[in-house]
C-alpha positions in Angstrom: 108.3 -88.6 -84.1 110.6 -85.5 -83.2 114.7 -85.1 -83.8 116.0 -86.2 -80.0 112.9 -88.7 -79.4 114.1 -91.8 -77.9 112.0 -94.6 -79.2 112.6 -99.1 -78.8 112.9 -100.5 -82.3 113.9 -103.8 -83.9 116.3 -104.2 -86.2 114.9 -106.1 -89.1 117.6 -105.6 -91.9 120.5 -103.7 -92.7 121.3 -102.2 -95.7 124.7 -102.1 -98.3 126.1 -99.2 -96.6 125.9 -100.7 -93.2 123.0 -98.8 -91.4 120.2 -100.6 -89.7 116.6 -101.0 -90.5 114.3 -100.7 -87.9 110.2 -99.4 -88.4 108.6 -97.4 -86.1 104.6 -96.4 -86.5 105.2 -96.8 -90.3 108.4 -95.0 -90.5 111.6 -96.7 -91.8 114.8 -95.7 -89.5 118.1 -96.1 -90.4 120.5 -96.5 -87.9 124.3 -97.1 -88.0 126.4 -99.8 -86.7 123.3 -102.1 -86.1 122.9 -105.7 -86.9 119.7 -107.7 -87.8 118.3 -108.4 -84.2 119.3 -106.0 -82.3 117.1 -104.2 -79.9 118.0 -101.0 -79.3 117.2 -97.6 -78.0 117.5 -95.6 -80.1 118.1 -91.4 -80.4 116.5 -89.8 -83.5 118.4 -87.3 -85.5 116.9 -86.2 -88.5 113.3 -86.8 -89.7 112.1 -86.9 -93.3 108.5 -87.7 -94.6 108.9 -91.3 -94.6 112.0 -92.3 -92.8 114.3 -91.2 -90.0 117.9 -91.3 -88.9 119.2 -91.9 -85.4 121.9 -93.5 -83.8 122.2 -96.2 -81.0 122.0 -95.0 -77.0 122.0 -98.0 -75.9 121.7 -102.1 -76.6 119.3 -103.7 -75.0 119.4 -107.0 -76.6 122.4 -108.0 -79.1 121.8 -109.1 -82.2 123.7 -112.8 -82.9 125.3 -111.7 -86.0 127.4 -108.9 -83.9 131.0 -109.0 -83.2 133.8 -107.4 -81.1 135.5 -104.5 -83.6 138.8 -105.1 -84.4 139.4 -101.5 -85.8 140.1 -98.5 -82.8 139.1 -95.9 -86.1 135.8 -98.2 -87.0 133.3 -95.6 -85.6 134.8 -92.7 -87.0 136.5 -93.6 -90.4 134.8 -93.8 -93.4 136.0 -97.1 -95.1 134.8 -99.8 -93.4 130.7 -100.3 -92.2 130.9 -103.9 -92.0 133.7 -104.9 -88.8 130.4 -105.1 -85.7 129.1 -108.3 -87.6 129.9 -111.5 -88.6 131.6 -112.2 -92.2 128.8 -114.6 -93.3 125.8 -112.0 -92.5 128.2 -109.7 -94.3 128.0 -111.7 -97.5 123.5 -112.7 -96.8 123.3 -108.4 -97.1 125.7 -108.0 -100.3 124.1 -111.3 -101.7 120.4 -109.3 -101.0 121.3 -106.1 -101.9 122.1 -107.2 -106.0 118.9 -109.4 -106.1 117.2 -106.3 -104.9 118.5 -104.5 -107.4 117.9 -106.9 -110.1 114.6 -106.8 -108.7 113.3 -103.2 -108.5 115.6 -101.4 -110.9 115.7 -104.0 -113.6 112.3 -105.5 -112.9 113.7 -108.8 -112.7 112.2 -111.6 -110.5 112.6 -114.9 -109.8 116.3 -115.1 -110.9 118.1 -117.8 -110.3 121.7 -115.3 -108.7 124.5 -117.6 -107.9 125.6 -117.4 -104.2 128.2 -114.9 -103.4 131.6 -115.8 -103.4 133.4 -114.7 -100.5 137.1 -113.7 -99.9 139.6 -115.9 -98.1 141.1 -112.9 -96.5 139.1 -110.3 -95.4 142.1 -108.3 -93.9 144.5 -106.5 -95.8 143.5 -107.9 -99.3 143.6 -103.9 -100.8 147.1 -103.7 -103.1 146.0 -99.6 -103.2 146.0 -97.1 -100.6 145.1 -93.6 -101.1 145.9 -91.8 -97.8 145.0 -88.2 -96.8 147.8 -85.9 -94.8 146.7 -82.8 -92.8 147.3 -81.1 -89.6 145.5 -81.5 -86.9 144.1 -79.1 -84.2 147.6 -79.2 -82.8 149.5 -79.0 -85.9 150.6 -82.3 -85.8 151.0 -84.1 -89.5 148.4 -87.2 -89.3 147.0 -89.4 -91.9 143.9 -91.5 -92.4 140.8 -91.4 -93.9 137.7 -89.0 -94.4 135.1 -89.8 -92.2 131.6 -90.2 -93.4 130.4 -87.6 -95.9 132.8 -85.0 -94.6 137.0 -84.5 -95.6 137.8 -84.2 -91.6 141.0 -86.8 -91.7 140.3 -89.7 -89.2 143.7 -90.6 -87.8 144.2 -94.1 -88.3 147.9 -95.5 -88.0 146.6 -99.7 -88.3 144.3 -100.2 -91.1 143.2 -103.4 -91.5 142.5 -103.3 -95.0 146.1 -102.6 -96.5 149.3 -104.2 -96.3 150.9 -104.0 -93.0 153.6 -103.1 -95.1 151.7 -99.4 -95.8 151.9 -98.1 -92.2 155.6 -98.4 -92.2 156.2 -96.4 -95.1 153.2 -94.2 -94.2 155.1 -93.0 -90.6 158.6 -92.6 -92.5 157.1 -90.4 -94.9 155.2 -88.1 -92.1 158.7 -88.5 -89.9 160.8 -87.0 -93.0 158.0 -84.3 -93.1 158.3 -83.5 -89.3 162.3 -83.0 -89.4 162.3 -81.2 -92.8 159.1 -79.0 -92.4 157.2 -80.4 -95.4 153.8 -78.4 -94.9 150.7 -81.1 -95.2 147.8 -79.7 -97.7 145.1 -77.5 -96.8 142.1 -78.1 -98.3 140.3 -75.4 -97.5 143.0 -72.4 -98.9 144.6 -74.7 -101.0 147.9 -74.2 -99.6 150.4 -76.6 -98.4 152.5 -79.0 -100.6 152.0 -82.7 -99.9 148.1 -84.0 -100.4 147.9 -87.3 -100.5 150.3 -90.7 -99.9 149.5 -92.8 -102.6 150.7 -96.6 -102.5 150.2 -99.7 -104.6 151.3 -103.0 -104.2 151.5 -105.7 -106.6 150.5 -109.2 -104.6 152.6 -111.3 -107.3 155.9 -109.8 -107.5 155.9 -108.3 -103.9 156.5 -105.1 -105.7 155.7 -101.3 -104.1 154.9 -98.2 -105.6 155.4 -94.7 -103.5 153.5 -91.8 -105.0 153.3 -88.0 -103.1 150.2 -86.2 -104.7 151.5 -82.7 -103.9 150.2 -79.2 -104.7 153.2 -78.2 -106.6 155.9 -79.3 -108.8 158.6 -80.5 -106.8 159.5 -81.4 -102.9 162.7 -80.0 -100.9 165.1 -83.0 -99.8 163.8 -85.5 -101.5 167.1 -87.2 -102.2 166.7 -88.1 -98.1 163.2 -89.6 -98.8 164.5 -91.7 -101.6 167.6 -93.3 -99.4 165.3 -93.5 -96.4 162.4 -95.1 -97.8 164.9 -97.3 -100.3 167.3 -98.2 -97.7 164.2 -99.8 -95.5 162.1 -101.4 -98.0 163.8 -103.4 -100.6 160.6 -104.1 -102.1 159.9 -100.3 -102.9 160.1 -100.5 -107.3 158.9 -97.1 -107.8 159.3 -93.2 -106.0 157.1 -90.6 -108.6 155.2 -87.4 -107.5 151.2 -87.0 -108.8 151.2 -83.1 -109.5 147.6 -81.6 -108.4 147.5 -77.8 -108.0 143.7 -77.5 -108.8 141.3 -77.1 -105.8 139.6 -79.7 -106.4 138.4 -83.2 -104.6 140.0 -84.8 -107.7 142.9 -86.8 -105.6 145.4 -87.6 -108.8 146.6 -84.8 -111.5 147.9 -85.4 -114.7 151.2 -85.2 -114.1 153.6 -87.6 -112.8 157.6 -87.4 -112.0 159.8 -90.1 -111.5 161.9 -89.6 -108.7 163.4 -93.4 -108.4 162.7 -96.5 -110.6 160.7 -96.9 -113.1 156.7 -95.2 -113.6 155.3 -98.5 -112.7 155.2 -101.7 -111.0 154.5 -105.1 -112.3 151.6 -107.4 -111.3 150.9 -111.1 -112.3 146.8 -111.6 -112.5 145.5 -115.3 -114.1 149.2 -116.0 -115.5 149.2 -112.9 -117.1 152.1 -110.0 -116.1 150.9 -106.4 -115.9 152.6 -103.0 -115.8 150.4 -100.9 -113.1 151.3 -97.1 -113.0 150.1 -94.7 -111.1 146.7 -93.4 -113.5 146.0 -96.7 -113.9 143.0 -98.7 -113.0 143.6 -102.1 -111.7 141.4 -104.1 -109.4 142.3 -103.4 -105.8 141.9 -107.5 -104.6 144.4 -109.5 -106.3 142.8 -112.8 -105.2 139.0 -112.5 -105.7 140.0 -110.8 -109.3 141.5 -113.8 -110.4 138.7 -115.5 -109.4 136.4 -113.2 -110.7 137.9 -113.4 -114.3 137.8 -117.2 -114.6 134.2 -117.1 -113.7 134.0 -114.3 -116.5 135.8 -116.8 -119.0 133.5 -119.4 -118.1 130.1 -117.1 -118.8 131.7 -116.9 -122.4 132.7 -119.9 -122.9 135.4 -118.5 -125.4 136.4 -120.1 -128.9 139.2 -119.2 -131.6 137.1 -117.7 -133.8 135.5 -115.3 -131.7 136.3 -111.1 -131.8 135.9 -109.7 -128.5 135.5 -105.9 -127.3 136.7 -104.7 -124.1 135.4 -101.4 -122.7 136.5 -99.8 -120.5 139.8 -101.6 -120.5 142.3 -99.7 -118.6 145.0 -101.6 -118.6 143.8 -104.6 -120.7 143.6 -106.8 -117.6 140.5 -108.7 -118.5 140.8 -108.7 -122.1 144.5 -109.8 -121.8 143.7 -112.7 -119.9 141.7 -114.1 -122.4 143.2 -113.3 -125.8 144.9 -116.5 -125.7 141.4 -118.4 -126.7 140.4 -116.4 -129.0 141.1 -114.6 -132.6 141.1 -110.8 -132.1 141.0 -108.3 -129.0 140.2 -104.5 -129.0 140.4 -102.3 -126.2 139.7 -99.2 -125.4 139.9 -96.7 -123.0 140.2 -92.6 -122.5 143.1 -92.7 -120.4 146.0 -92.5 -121.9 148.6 -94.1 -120.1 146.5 -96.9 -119.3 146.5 -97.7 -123.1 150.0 -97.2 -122.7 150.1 -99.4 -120.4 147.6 -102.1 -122.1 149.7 -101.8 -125.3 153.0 -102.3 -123.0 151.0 -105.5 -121.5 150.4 -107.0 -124.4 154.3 -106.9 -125.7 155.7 -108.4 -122.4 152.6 -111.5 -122.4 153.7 -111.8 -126.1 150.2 -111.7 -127.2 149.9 -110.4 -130.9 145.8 -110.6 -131.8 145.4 -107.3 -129.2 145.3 -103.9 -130.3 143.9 -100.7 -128.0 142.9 -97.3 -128.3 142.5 -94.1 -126.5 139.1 -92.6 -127.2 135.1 -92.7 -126.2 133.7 -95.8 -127.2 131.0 -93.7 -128.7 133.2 -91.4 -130.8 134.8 -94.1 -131.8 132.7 -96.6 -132.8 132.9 -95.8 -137.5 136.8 -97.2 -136.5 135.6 -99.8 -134.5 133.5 -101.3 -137.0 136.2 -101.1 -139.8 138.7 -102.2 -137.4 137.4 -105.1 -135.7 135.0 -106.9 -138.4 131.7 -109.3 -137.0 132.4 -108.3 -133.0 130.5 -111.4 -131.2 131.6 -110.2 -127.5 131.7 -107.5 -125.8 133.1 -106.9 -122.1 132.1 -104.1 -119.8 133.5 -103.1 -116.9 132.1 -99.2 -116.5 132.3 -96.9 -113.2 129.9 -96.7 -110.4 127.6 -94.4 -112.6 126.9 -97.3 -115.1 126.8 -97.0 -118.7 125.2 -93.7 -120.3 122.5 -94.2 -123.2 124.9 -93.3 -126.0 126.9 -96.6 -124.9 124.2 -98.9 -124.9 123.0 -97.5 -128.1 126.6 -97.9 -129.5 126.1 -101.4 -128.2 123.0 -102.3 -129.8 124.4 -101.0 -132.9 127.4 -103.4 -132.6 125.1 -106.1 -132.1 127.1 -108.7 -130.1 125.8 -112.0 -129.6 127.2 -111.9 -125.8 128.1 -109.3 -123.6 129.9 -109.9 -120.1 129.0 -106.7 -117.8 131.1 -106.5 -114.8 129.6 -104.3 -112.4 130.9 -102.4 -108.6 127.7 -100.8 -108.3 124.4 -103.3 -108.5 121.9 -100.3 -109.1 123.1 -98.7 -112.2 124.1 -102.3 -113.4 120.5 -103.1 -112.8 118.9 -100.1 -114.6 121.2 -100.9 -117.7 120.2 -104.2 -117.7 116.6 -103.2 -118.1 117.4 -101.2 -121.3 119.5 -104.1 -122.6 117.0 -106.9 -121.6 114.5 -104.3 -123.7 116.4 -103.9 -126.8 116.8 -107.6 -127.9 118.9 -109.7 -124.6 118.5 -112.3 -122.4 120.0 -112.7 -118.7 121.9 -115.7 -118.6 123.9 -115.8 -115.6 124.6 -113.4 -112.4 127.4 -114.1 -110.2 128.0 -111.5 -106.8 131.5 -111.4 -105.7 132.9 -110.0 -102.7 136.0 -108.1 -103.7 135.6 -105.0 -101.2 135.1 -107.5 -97.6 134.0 -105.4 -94.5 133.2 -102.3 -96.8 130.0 -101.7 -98.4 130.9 -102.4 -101.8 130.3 -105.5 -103.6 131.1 -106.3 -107.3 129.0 -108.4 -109.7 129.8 -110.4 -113.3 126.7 -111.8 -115.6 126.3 -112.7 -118.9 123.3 -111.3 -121.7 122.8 -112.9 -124.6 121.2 -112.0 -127.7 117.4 -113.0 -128.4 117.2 -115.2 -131.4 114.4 -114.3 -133.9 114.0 -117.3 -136.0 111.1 -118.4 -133.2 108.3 -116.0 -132.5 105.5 -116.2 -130.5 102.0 -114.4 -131.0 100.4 -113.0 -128.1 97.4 -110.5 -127.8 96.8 -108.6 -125.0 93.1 -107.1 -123.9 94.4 -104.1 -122.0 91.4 -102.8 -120.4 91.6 -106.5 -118.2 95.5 -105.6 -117.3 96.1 -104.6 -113.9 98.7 -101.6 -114.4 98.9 -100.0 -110.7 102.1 -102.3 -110.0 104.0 -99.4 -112.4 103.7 -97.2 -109.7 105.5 -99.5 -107.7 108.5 -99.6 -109.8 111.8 -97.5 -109.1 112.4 -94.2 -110.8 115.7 -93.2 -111.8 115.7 -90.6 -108.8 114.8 -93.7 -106.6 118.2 -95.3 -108.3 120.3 -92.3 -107.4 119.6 -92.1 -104.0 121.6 -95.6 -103.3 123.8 -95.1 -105.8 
């Protein structure tokens, strides 16, 4: 096989991030915007050793699972991978792709994983927005996304992921930049003032935060931005700047100035009400989160006496939620106005048996112990890269009897789990949850709890009569990196 060879193939799965899988003399191809069933001619691209990219020049039988694309950026942006096929096959490759994992990177098989849950709204579900401005060939101000593995801005004026709402404030912010000459970022000099728009929306209240990301420290007329985007969207709680100066792929700075409102809007999530500012983490669907942190509740199946641990806790949303059923919450988390914020959230809920900290986990962990006495649970909720071996060994030395891991990224959640599942915990429960619906992201809660040591059982291996060769078999961490 040779780059530009046209060759027939199958398609006999497709993978998390939406490309085909076809094989072809014993090599595995990969090929975008394919569904299971499809046969297709295909054109290759790129060869490796053992696997192939190309792209589709033409269908020549389609596969049932396809549908008509709703999106006229689809093929180009970089968000969605999932809009050519049906919502239900959608939710069979997420559902696949974390038993996978659990399978080859945490060497666990024959799991009994819940089915996924699915959203009921698969269309502007995402309360965040993150949108790149630039110039185009023509030195016209558009906004959209990146496109795959590039930071070339697809135009896209209708996403279907957002809040209609979005667009609208989007084109009023690019038609105040027009009139008054506001020069869109340049990524490649680092010149230019406005970056990014940057919008949140709080599902409960209604509420709307504007942020500019800009590469200074201010913005000419923005008294007319205020009354223009004010005078049009009553619902708009919040007008602040995100100063970023640094060439960088960074998005947010440090640095944030109020220019109307207050720093943040407010959110209610399971009852609970929320402060969201702009550094803050907060899960981007309202709906499946709520869901997703009764299930979590459930798994732990709280009582009063219990002391609970929440890592990674931005703004306390998790923990929060359950402090009400049981004795004693600590958080903690190295941004600090998401403590802020968490500390702020636990005054306006009235809850009085919370307390959080700014710090590594790690570093902190002497304070933790003196603080917190007998911790029984511990919550994680890490980034995509997992949790690093200084965590899990801060962990083990807490020695919780559960511990809820909430996961967006099923192969490091996997590889952890091996090293937990080694050092003295059981699997209890996995539950996949669909909280990122046409992208390919999906999110996933379980529950480990610990081994009991009052029963042992003798066994004595003869390893000369093992069969070993299956280790080879088994994913490295290299192997782990390449989906992740």
């Amino acid at each position: 096989m040779e780059k530009n060879d046209l060759i027939e193939v199958l398609i006999e799965d497709v993978s998390l991030d939406g490309k085909g899988i076809a094989r072809y003399n014993g090599i595995v191809i990969f090929v975008p915007f394919a569904a299971v069933g499809d046969k297709l001619i295909v054109k290759i691209l790129k060869v490796k050793k053992d696997y192939a990219f190309g792209k589709t020049e033409k269908i020549l039988k389609k596969s049932l699972h396809r549908i008509n694309v709703d999106c006229d950026s689809y093929y180009k942006c970089g968000g969605c991978v999932f809009r050519h096929i049906s919502y239900d096959e959608e939710l069979r490759i997420k559902s696949k792709f974390v038993k996978d994992s659990l399978n080859k990177f945490a060497g666990i098989t024959n799991f009994n994983v819940s089915d996924i849950i699915g959203a009921k709204d698969i269309n502007h579900y995402r309360n965040k927005a993150q949108v790149p401005v630039r110039y185009n060939r023509d030195q016209k101000i558009i906004s959209g996304f990146f496109s795959p593995h590039s930071h070339n801005v697809v135009e896209c004026l209708d996403c279907k992921l957002h809040p209609k709402e979005f667009d609208k404030i989007i084109f009023e912010i690019k038609k105040w930049m027009q009139f008054y000459k506001i020069v869109p970022y340049d990524e490649t000099a680092n010149t230019g003032l406005l970056r990014h728009i940057y919008l949140r929306y709080a599902k409960s209240t209604n509420e709307i935060m504007v942020c500019l990301v800009i590469n200074g420290e201010s913005i000419p007329c923005k008294d007319i931005l205020v009354r223009n985007l004010t005078g049009k969207f009553e619902n708009i709680k919040s007008i602040c700047l995100n100063i970023n100066r640094k060439s960088t792929n960074v998005i947010l700075g440090d640095k944030n100035k109020v220019l109307f409102g207050e720093d943040f809007i407010q959110d209610i999530l399971c009852d609970t009400r929320f402060n969201i500012s702009p550094l803050s983490f907060y899960q981007i669907n309202h709906d499946q989160t709520e869901i997703m942190y009764d299930i979590a509740k459930n798994m732990l199946n709280l009582k009063n006496t219990d002391n609970v641990l929440d890592l990674y806790c931005g703004i306390g949303t998790i923990g929060l939620t359950m402090a009400l059923d049981i004795n004693k919450l600590l958080g903690i988390e190295v941004i600090k106005q998401a403590v802020e914020n968490a500390i702020k959230n636990s005054e306006i809920n009235n809850i009085r048996n919370s307390d959080f900290i700014c710090g590594d986990v790690v570093e902190e962990i002497d304070y933790i112990s003196s603080y917190i006495k007998n911790v029984n649970t511990i919550i994680i909720d890490p980034p995509r890269k997992g949790c690093d071996g200084r965590l899990i060994d801060t962990i083990m030395k807490i020695s919780p009897e559960k511990i809820l891991y909430i996961s967006c990224n099923p192969c490091t959640w996997a590889r952890d789990l091996k090293i937990l599942c080694k050092q003295s915990y059981n699997l209890r429960s996995v539950v996949p949850i669909d909280l990122f619906p046409r992208t390919g992201h999906v999110e996933v809660v379980c529950l480990l709890s610990k081994l009991k040591s009052d029963k042992h059982i003798n066994v004595e291996l003869e390893m000369d009569k093992l069969d070993l060769t299956a280790e080879k078999s088994k994913a490295t961490y290299a192997d782990i990196e390449k989906l992740c």
